[in-house]
Backbone as CSV, one residue per row, in Angstrom:
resi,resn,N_x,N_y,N_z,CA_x,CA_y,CA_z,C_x,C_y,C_z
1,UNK,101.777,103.139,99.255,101.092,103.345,100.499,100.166,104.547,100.356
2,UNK,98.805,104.554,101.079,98.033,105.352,101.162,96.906,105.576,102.283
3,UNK,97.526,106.317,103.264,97.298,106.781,104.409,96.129,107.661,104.340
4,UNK,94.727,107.599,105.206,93.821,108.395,105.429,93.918,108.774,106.912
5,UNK,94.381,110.190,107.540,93.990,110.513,109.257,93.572,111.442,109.220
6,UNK,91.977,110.972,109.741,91.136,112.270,110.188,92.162,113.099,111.186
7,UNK,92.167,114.372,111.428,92.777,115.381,111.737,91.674,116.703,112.155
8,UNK,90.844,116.429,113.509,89.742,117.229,113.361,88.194,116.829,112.928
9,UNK,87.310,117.410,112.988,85.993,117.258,112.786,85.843,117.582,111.234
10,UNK,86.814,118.345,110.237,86.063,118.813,108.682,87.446,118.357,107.686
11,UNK,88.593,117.552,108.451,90.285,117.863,107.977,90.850,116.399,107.386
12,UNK,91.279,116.017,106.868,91.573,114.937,106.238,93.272,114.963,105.957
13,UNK,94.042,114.015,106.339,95.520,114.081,106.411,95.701,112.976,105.345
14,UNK,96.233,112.884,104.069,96.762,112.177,103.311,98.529,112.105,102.535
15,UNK,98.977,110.648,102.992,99.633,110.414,103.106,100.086,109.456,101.884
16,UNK,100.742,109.760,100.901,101.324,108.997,99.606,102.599,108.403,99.122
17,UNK,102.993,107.377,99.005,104.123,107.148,98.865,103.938,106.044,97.510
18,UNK,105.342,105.282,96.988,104.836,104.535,96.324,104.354,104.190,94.920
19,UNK,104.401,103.257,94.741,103.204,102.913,93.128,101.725,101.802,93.534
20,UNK,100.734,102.803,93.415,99.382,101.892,93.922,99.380,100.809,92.419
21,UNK,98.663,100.016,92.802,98.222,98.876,91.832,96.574,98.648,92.055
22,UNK,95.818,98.302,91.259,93.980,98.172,91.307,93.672,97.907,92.868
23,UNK,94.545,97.147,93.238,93.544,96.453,94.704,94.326,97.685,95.707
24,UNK,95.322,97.811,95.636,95.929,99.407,96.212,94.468,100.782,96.156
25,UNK,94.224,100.868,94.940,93.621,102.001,94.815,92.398,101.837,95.525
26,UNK,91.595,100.214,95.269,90.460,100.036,95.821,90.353,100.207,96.969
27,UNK,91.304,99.719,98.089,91.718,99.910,99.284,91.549,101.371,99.959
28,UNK,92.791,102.150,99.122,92.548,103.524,99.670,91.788,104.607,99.318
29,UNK,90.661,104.168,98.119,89.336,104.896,97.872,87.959,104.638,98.907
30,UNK,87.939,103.012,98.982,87.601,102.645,99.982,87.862,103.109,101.998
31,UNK,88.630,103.668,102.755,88.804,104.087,103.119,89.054,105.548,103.071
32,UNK,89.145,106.313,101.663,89.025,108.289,102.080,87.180,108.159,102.033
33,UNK,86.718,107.115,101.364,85.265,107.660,101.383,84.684,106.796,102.863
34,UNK,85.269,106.116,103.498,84.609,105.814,104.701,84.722,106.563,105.595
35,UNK,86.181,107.417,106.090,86.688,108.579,106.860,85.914,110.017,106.393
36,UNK,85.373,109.973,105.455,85.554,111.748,104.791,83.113,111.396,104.231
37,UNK,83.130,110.509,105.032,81.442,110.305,104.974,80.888,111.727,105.672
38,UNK,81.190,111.805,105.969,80.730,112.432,107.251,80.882,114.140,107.421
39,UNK,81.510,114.297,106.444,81.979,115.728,106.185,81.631,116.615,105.216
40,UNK,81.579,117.841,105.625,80.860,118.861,104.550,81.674,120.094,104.259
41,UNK,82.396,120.772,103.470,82.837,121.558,103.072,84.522,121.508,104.050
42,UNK,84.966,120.441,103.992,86.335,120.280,104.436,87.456,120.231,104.311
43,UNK,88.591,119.727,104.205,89.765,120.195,104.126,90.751,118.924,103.099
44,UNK,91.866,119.176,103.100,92.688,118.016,102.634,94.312,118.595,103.044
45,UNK,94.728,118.071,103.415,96.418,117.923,103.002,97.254,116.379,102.850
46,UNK,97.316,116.838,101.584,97.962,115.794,101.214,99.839,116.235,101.268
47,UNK,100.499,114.772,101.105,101.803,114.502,101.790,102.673,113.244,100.486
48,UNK,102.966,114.223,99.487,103.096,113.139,98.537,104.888,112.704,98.832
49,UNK,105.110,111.605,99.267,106.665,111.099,99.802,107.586,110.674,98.826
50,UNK,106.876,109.590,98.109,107.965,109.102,96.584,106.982,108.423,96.132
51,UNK,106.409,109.518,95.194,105.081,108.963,94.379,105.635,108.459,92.773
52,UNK,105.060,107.688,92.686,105.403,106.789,91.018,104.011,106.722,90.784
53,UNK,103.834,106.737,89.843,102.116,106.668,88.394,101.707,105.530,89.288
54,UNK,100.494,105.669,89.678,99.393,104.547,89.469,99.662,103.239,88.460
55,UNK,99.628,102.446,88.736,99.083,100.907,87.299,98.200,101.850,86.724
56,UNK,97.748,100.896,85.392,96.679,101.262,84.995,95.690,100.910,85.020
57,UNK,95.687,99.526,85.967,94.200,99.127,86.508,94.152,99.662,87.336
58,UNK,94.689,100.433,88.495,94.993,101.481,89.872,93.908,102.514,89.282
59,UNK,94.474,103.191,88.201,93.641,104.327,87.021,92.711,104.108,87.073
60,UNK,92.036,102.969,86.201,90.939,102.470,85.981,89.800,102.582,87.036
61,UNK,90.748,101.766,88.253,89.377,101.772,89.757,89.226,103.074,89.509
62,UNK,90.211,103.846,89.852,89.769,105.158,90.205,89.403,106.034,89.592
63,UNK,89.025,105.910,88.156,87.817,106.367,87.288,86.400,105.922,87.206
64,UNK,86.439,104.907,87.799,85.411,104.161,87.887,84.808,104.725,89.089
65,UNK,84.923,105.286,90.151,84.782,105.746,91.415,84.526,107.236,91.432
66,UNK,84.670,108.011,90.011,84.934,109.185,90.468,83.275,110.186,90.685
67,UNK,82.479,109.344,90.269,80.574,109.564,90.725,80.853,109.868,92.162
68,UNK,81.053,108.662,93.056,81.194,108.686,94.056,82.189,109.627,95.037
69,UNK,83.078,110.280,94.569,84.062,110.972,95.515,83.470,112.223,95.247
């Protein structure tokens, strides 16, 4: 699982649990960059719950993405 809640006008609340898999990662890269568009010199807290490694196609998206974040 991978939770994005804006929290404020500059604040970003992330929420991790889990083992993401490729369409996992696409999902929740896809959503921190639709929430966090909009923002300039802002925040993060992240909330890691029962995190396990990424897949390695999970990896992959999210190297593939990292221009963009």
């Amino acid at each position: 699982m991978f939770k994005v809640i804006p929290k404020g006008i500059n604040r970003l609340d992330i929420e991790m649990s889990g083992k993401l898999n490729a369409e996992d990662m696409k999902i929740a890269l896809d959503e921190l960059v639709s929430k966090s568009k909009n923002i300039e010199n802002g925040k993060m807290l992240y909330e890691v719950i029962d995190f396990h490694l990424p897949s390695l196609g999970a990896i992959r998206i999210e190297f593939s993405r990292l221009p963009e974040m």
